[in-house]
N, C-alpha and C positions, 0 to 999 in steps of 0.2 A: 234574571231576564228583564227586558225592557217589560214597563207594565203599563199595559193598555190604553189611559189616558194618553200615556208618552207615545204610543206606536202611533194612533189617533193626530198625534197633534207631528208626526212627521208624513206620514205616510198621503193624509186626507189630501194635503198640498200640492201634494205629488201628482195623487190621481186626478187632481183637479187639472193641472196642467197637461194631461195627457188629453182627457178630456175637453178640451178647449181648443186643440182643431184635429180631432179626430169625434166627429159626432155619429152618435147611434151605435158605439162599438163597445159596451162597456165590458164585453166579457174578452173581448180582444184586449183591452188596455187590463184587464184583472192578471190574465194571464202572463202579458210582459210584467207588470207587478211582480207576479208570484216568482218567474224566473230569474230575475235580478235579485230576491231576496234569498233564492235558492244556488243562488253563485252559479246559475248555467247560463247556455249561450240560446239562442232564438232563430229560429227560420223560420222567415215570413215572404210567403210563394201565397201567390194572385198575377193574374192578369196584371198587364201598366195601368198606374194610374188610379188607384184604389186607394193611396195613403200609405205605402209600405215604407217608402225611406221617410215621410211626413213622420212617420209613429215614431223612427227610428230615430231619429232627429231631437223628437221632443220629450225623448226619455233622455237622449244623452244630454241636454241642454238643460234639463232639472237635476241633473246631478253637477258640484263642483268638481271635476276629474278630470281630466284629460281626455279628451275624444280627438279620434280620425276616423278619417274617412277613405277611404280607398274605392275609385271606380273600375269593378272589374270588366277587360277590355281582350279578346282574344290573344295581343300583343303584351301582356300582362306577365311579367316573368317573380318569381319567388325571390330574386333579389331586391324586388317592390317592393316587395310586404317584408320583409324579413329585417333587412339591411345586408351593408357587405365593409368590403376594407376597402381603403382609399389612400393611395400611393401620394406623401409629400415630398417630392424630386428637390425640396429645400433639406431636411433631415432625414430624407431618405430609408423612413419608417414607414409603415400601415397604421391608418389610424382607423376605428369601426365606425362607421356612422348609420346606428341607428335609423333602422326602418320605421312607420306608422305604426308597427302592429306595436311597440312598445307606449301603450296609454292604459287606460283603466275602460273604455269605452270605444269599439270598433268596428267599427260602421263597414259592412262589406256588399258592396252597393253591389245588384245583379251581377252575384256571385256566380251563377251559372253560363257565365259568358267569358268566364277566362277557362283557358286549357285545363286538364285533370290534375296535371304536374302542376299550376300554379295552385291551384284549389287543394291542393295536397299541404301546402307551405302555412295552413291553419292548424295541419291534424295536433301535431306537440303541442304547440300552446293551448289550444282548446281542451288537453287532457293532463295536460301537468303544468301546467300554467309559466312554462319557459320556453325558450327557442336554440337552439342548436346551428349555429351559425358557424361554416367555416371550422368545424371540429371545436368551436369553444360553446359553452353553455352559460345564457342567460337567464337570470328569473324577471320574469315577468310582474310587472307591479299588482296589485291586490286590494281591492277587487280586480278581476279583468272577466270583459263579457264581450262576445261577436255578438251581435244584431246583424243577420244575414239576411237582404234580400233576394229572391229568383224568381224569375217569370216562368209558367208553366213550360216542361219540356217541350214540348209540344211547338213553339215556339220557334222561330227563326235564328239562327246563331246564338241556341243555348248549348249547354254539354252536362248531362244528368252528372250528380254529382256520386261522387262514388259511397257505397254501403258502408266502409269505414270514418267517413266524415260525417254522413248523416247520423251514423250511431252516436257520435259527439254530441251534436245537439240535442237541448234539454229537449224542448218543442219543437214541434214542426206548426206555424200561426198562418190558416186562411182570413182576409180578412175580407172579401165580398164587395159586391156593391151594397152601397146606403139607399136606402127607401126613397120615394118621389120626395116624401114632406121631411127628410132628412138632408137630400140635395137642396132641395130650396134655401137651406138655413145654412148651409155649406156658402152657394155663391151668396148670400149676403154680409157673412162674414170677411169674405175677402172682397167685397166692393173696395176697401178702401184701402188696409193694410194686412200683409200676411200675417193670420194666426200666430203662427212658428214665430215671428221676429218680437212676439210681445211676453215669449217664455221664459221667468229667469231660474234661475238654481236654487231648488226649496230641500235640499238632501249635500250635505259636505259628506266629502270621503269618509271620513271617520267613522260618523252616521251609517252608513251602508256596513262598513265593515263590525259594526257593535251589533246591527240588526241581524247581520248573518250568520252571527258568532250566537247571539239567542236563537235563533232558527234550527238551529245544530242542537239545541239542547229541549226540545218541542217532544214531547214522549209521546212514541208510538209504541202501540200494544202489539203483545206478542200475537195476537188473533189476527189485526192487518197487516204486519208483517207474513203469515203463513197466507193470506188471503193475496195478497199481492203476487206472490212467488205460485200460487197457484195455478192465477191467472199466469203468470207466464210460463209453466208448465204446461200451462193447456195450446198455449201457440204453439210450444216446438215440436208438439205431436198431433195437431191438426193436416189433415189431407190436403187442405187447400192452402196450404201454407209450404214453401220450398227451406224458406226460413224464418223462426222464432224471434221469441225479445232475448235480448243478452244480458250475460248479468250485468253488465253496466248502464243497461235500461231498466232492469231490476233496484238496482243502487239510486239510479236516476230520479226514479216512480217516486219512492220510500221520503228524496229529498226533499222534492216538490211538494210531497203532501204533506210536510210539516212546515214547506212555507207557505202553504194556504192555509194550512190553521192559523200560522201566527197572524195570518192579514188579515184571518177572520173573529180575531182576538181571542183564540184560543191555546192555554201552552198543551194542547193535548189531538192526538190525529183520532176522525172518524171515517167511520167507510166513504160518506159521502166526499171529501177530499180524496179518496184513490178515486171514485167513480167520475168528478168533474173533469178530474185532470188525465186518464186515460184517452182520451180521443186524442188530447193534444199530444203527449207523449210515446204513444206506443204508436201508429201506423204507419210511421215514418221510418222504423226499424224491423220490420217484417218486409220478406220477399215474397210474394204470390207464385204460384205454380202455372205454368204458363195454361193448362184447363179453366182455372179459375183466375186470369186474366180476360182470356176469349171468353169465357162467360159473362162477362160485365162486371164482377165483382170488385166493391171497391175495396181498400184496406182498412179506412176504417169503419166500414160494416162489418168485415169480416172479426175484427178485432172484438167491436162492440157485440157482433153474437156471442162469441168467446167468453164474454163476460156478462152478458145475460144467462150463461148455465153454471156458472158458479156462485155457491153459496154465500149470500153477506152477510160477514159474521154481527152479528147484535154486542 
């Protein structure tokens, strides 16, 4: 495994640029951290204007990879994202020409504003890292990570995304409004030049993919392994719950908390790694029962009760 001065002297750089025009958010920027070293994808849903494609931006800009960017738009069709054939009336062949989604870094700008069916045309590659095109099968290059943003449904020409794509994503990332004395320090920064244009690339390809390949080998104990599956045991037979975490939220959990140990320079998982990364990970994959919707009840309260009655293991 990479060791600890080494992680140190890649990782710090990183979070330093994230940090540099996203102010007052460190548990926001830990989190993207944590998900890119755990090879998942990101949902980040807020209000306009909060810094969501800003973060998305300056993660993908500190990595050397390939990034696109895709703005989802109601008229947005899955030959966008995808790619398709293209007829040359000279040779008289099909040639494929790759869509955006073939990068290491993709950027899926207010994602909840294209139809079901386009929003659909991420589920394959987000779960098996290739595309399906035209009956022929692509792999997808490696690393590959969505960074999705969406405005709350709630919203004007959104379209809630469906339970099968949110289960994809690693996290679901609120990111808030910033403090009176945190704005302040926001417009000074861009008196003069954008933050974002002075970010360059402190992580090459390679780097990611050797950090992730140690990430994989991070020892979790059999105690928070049964403790993890507990806790999702106990959603899928809560009353207020219509639906549980799945095991590939199960899987999900397990991943992330060994790559928060390893950010936390640990090669080994502790409960407190399930308990951080829980809110971000599970509420996003549970269905409420429509009682405990009209009740007020949020999801991740419900979740975090859930896990206030199980035991952490020592």
């Amino acid at each position: 495994m990479t060791t600890p001065g080494m992680k140190n002297s890649l990782l710090v750089p990183f979070k330093e640029n994230l940090q540099s025009v996203i102010y007052g958010k460190n548990e926001c920027i830990d989190v993207m951290i944590v998900s890119l070293l755990a090879g998942g994808s990101v949902l980040i849903e807020d209000v306009p204007g909060v810094g969501k494609t800003t973060l998305a931006k300056a993660l993908a800009k500190s990595i050397e990879a390939k990034y696109s960017r895709i703005q989802f738009t109601p008229d947005l069709l899955p030959a966008d994202i995808l790619g398709s054939s293209i007829y040359n009336p000279v040779s008289g062949d099909f040639k494929f020409s790759p869509g955006p989604i073939f990068c290491n870094i993709l950027l899926a700008d207010e994602i909840n504003r294209a139809s079901p069916r386009t929003q659909s045309a991420l589920l394959e590659a987000m779960n098996e890292n290739q595309a399906t095109i035209e009956g022929q099968c692509y792999p997808l290059s490696k690393p590959f990570m969505v960074i999705a943003t969406e405005n709350p449904i709630e919203f004007h020409g959104t379209y809630p995304l469906p339970e099968a794509q949110m289960d994809r994503f690693l996290v679901r990332l609120p990111i808030g409004y910033p403090t009176a004395e945190v704005e302040v320090d926001i417009l000074k920064s861009h008196a003069h030049t954008e933050p974002l244009d002075r970010i360059k690339p402190v992580l090459q390809l390679e780097q990611v993919r050797r950090i992730q390949q140690d990430v994989a080998d991070v020892h979790i104990d059999d105690s928070i392994l049964e403790y993890i599956v507990e806790i999702v045991h106990a959603t899928r037979h809560d009353n207020r719950l219509q639906l549980g975490i799945s095991t590939r939220g199960t899987l999900m959990l397990s991943r992330a908390a060994r790559a928060r140990a390893y950010f936390q320079k640990r090669d080994f998982v502790i409960p407190d790694d399930v308990l951080w990364l829980v809110p971000y990970v599970f509420p996003h994959r549970i269905i409420m029962t429509t009682k405990a919707r009209h009740s007020g009840a949020a999801a991740r309260q419900i979740v975090m009760d859930i896990v206030g009655r199980i035991k952490v293991p020592v």
